[in-house]
C-alpha positions as CSV (number, residue, x, y, z in Angstrom):
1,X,-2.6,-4.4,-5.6
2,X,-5.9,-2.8,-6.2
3,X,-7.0,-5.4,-9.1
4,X,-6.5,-7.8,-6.6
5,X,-7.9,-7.0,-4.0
6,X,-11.0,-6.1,-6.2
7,X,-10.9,-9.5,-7.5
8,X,-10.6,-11.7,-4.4
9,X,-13.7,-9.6,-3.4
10,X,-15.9,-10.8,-6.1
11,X,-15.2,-14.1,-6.4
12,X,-14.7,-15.1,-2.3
13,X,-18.3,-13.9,-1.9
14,X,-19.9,-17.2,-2.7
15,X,-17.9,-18.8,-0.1
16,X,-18.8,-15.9,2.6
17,X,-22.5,-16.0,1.9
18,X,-22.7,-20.4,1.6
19,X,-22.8,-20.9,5.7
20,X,-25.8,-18.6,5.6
21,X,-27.7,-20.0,2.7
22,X,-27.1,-23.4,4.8
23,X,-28.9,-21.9,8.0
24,X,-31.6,-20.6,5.9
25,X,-32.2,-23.9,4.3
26,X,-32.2,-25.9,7.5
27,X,-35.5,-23.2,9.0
28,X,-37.7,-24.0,6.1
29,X,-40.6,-25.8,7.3
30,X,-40.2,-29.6,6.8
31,X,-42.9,-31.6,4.6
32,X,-44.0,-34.3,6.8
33,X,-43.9,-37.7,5.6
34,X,-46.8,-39.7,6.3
35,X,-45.7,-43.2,7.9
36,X,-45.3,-46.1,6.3
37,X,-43.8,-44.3,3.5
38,X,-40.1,-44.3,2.7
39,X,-38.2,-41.9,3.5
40,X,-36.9,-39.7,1.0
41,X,-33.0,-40.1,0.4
42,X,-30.9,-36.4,-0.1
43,X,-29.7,-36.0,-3.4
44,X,-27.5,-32.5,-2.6
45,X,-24.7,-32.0,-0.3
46,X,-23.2,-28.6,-0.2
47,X,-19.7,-28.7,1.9
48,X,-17.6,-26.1,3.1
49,X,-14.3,-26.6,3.9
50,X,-10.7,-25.3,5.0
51,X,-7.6,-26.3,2.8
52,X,-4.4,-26.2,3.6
53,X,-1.7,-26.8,0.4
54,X,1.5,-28.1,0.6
55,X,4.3,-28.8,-2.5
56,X,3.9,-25.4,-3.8
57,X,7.6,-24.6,-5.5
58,X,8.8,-21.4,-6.8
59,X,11.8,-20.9,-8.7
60,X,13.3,-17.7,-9.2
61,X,15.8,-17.0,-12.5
62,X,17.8,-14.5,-14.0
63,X,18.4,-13.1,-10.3
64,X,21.0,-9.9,-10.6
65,X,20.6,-9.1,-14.5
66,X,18.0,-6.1,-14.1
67,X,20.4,-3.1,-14.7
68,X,19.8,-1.0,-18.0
69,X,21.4,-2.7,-21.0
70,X,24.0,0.0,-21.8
71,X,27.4,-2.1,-22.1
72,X,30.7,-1.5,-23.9
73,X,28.9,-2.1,-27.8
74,X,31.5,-3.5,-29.9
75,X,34.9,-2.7,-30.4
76,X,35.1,-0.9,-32.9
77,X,35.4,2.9,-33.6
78,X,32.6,5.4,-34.5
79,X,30.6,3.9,-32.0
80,X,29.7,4.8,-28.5
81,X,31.4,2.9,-25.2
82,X,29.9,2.3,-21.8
83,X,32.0,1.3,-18.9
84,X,32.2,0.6,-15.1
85,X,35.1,3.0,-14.7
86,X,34.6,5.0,-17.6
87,X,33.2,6.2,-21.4
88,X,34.6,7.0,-24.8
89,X,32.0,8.6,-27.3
90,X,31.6,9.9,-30.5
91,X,32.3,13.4,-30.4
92,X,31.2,16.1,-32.1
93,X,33.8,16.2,-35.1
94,X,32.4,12.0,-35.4
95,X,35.9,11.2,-34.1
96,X,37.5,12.4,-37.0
97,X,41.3,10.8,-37.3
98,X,40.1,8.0,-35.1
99,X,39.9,9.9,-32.3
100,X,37.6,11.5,-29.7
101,X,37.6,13.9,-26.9
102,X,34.9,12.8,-25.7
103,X,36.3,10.5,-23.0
104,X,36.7,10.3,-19.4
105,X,37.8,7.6,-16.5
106,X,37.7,7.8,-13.2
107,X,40.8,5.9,-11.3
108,X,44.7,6.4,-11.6
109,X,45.5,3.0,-12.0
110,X,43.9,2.7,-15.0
111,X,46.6,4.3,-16.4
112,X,49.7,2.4,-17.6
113,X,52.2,3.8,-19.4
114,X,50.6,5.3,-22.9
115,X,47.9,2.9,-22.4
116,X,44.2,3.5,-20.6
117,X,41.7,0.5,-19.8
118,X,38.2,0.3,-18.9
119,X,35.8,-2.1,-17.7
120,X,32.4,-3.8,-18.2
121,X,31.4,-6.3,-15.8
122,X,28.2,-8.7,-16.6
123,X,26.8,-11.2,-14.1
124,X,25.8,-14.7,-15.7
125,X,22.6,-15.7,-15.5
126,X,21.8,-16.7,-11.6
127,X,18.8,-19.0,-11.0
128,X,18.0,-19.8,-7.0
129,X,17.0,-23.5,-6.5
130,X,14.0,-23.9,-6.0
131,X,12.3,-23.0,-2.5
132,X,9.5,-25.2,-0.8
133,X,6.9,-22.7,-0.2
134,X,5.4,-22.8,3.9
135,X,1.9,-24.1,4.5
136,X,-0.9,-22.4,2.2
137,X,-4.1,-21.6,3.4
138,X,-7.4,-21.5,1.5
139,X,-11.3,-21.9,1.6
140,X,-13.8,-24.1,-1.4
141,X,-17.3,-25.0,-0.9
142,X,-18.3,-28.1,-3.0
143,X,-21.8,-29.5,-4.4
144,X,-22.3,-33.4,-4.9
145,X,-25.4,-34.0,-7.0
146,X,-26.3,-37.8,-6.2
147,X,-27.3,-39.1,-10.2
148,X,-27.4,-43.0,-8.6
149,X,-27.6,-46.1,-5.8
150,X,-26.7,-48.9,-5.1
151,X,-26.6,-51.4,-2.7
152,X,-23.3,-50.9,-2.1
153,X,-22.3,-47.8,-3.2
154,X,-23.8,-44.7,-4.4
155,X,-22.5,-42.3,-7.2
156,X,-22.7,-38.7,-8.8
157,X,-21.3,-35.4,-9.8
158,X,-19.2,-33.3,-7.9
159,X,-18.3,-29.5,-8.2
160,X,-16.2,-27.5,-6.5
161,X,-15.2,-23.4,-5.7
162,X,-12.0,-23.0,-4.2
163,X,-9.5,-20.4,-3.1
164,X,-5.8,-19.8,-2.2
165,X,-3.8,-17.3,-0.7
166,X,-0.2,-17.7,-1.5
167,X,2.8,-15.7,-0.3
168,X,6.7,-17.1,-1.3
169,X,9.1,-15.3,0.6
170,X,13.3,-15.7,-0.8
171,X,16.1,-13.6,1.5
172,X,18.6,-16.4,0.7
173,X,21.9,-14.4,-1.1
174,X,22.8,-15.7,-4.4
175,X,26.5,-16.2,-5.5
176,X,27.3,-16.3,-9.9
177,X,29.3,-15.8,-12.9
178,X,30.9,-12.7,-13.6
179,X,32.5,-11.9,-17.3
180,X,34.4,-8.7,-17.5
181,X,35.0,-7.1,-20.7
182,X,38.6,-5.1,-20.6
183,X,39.7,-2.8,-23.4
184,X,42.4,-1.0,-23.9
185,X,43.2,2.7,-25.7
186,X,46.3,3.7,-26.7
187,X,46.6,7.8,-26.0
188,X,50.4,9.9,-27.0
189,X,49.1,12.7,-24.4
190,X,49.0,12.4,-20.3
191,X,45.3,11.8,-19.6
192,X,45.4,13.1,-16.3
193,X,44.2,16.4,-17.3
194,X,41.3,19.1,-16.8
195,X,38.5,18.6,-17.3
196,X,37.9,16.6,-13.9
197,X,35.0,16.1,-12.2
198,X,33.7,14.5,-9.1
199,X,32.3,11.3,-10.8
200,X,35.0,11.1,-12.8
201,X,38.2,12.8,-11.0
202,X,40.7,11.8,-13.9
203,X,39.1,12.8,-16.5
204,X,35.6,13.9,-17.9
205,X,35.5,15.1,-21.8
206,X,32.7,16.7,-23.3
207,X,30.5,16.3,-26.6
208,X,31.4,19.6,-27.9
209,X,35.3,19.7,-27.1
210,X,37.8,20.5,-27.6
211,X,39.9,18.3,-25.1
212,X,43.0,16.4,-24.9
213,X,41.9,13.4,-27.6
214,X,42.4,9.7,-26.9
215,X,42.0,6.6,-29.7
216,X,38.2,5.7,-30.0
217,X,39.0,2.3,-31.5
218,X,39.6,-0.6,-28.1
219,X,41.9,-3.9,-28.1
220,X,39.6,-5.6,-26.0
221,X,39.9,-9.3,-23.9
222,X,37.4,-11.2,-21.6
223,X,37.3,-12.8,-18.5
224,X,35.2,-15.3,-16.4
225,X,34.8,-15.7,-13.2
226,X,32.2,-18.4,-11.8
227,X,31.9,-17.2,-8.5
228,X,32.4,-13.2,-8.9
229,X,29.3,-12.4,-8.2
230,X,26.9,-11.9,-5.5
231,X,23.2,-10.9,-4.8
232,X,21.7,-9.4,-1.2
233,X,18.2,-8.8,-1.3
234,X,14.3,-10.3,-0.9
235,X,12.5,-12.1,-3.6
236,X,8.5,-11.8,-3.3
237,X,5.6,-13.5,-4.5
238,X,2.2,-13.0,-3.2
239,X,-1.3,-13.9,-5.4
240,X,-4.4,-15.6,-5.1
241,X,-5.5,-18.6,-6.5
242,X,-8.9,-19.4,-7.6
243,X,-9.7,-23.2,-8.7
244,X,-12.9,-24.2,-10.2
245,X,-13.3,-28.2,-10.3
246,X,-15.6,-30.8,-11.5
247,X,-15.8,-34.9,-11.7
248,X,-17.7,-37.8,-11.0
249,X,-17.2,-39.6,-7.2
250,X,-18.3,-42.8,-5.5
251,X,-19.3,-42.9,-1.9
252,X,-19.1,-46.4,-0.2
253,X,-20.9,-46.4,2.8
254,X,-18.8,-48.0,6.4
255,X,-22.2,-47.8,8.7
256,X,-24.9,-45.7,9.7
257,X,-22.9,-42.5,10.2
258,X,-19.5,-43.2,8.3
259,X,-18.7,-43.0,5.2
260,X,-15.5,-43.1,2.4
261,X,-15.9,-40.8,-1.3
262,X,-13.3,-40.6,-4.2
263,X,-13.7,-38.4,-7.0
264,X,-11.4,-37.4,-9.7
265,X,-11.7,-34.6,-12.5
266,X,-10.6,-31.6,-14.1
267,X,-9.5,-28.1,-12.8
268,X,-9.2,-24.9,-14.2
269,X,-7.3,-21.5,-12.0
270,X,-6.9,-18.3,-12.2
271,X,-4.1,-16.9,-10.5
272,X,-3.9,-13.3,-10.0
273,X,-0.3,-12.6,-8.8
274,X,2.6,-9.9,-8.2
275,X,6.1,-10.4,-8.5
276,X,8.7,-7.9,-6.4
277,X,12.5,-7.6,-5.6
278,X,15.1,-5.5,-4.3
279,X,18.6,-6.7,-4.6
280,X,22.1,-5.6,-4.2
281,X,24.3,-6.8,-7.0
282,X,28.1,-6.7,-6.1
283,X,30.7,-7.9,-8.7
284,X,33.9,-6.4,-9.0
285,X,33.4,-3.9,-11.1
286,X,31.5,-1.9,-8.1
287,X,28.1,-2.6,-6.1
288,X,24.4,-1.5,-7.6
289,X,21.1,-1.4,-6.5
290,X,18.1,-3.3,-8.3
291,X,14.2,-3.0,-8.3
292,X,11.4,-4.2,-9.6
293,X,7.3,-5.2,-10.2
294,X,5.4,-6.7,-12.6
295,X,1.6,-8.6,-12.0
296,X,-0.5,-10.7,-14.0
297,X,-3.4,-13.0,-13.9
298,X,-3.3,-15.9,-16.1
299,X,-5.6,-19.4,-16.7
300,X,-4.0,-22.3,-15.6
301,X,-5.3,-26.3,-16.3
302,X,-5.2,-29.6,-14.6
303,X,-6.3,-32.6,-13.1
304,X,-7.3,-33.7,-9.1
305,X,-7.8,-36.6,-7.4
306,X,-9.6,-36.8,-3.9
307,X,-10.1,-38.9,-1.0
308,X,-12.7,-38.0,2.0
309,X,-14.0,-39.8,4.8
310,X,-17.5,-38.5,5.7
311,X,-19.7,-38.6,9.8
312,X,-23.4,-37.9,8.9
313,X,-23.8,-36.2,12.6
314,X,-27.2,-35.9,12.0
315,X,-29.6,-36.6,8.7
316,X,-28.6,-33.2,7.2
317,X,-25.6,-32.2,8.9
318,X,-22.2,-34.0,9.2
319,X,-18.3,-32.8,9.0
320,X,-15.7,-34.5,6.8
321,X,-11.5,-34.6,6.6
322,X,-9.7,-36.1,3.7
323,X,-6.9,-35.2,1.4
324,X,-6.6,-34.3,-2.1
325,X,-4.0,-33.9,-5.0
326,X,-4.2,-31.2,-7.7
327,X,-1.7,-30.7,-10.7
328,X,-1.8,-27.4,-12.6
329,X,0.0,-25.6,-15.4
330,X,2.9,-23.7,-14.3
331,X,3.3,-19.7,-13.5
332,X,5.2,-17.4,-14.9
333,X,5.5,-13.8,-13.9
334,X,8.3,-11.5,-15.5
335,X,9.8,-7.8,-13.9
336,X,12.7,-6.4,-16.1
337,X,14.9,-9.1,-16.8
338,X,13.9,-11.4,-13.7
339,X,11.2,-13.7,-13.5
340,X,9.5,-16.5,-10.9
341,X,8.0,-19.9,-11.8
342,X,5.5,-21.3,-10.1
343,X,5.2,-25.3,-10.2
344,X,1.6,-26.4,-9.0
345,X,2.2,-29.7,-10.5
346,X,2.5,-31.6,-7.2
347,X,-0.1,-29.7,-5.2
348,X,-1.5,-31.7,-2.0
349,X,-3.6,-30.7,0.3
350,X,-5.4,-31.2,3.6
351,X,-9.2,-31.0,3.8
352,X,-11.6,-30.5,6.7
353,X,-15.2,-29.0,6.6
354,X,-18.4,-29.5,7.2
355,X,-21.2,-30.5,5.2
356,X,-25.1,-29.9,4.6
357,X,-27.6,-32.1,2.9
358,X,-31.2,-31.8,1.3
């Protein structure tokens, strides 16, 4: 979190030190303006304003499928097999005669007649739907450079700083696909015998041997179930988004003191985010505990559209609300196997400020 904390300091400064630069501005001594002559019209407005963004949707996908990768392998001999409830490894003779002693399991019933089966349970893929973030709050402060007038409208350039602080919070559980791998050894010796241990109470073989030896060499068969699965557990994204805008706008004016801009353009953000979860993955194979964090700041590009009704309260000062629409690239941020998407495509927002002109 350090890198982003470092960075929101360094870029929210401009919008920190703005409202004094505006006081400053507003004690300079004024020129006077002998009568008779016309007054001179303000070309610059610097605004300030509070945001608050709606329609932010995060998406969160391959939910459950963050435990190491060790599986079963294939089934074939010479190779070594992972299980739930079990193992059978090469041994240290290579499992010479297609067999090993290098084997162990951990339940009685497991054991049927001169057979003994393991399992290997996957989940499927889970992806959550997609979850409406709450209200997210921000800052920007804006600089319209009049470039012309008319008699009913005037028209310029408009520039923008903004900032975001986002935080997506997902507790809902998650139910999937399950596909269990079963395969079966044939053995001609009882398996329940020493060497035992506590993780594996029927029996534990070592590398080096010798033991009682069991066929290294599965039948195997798969199974699916849709709904065997199920994921307990948070889903976290917080991050900070900074937008840098610019565009033309109109302003039409409604009287003396009111007044209605538009203004359209391009955006570019930088968001600066970090991805965490902690889930519990149940399937029937047994339960397990997952983690993870990842962050990463990326550049992100788009369009925006605004709409703000202006009240000059006084020649220089005045306060504005209005609302605007921003689309930007999604966000993707990966930890192990997991990931969350952003969408920022249908970002709206409210606007409300005040404003300062010279």
């Amino acid at each position: 979190m350090k890198h982003r904390n470092a960075l929101r300091s360094w870029i929210l400064t401009p919008l920190l030190l703005t409202p004094g630069v505006l006081f400053a501005a507003e004690d300079q001594p004024v020129i006077p303006v002998r009568l008779g002559d016309p007054e001179p019209a303000n070309k610059n407005r610097f605004d300030i304003s509070y945001r608050a963004n709606f329609n932010i949707t995060a998406e969160f996908k391959n939910v459950a499928n963050a435990r190491p990768g060790r599986g079963p392998g294939p089934a074939t001999g010479g190779v070594d097999h992972f299980y739930d409830d079990g193992y059978n490894r090469v041994d240290s003779t290579r499992n010479g005669g297609g067999v090993t002693w290098f084997w162990g399991y951990k339940n009685a019933s497991q054991v049927s007649g001169d057979t003994l089966s393991m399992h290997s349970t996957r989940t499927a893929p889970i992806n959550s739907n997609p979850i409406d973030s709450d209200i997210q709050h921000g800052a920007e402060v804006t600089w319209n450079r009049e470039l012309g007038r008319g008699e009913k409208c005037s028209w310029g350039l408009e520039s923008a700083f903004g900032w975001t602080d986002i935080e997506i919070r997902d507790r809902r559980p998650l139910r999937g696909g399950e596909t269990m791998i079963t395969d079966v050894y044939n053995h001609n010796i009882n398996p329940n015998v020493p060497p035992q241990s506590a993780e594996y109470p029927g029996h534990a073989g070592q590398f080096e041997g010798p033991n009682a030896v069991i066929e290294d060499t599965p039948t195997r068969t798969r199974s699916f179930d849709p709904n065997g699965s199920l994921v307990a557990g948070r889903r976290r994204f917080e991050g900070d988004l900074f937008t840098f805008r610019v565009g033309p706008y109109v302003e039409i004016p409604i009287d003396e003191q009111w007044s209605i801009s538009m203004s359209a353009g391009g955006v570019v953000g930088v968001m600066d985010g970090e991805y965490q979860f902690k889930h519990l993955v149940t399937t029937s194979g047994g339960s397990s505990f997952q983690n993870g964090s990842a962050s990463k700041s990326d550049v992100m590009f788009g369009g925006y559209v605004s709409v703000v009704i202006h009240w000059a309260i006084t020649d220089q000062w005045g306060a504005f609300v209005g609302g605007q629409y921003m689309g930007l690239t999604d966000y993707t941020l990966k930890a192990r196997a997991t990931k969350v998407e952003l969408d920022f495509t249908r970002t709206a927002s409210f606007i409300g400020g005040v404003s300062f002109s010279f």
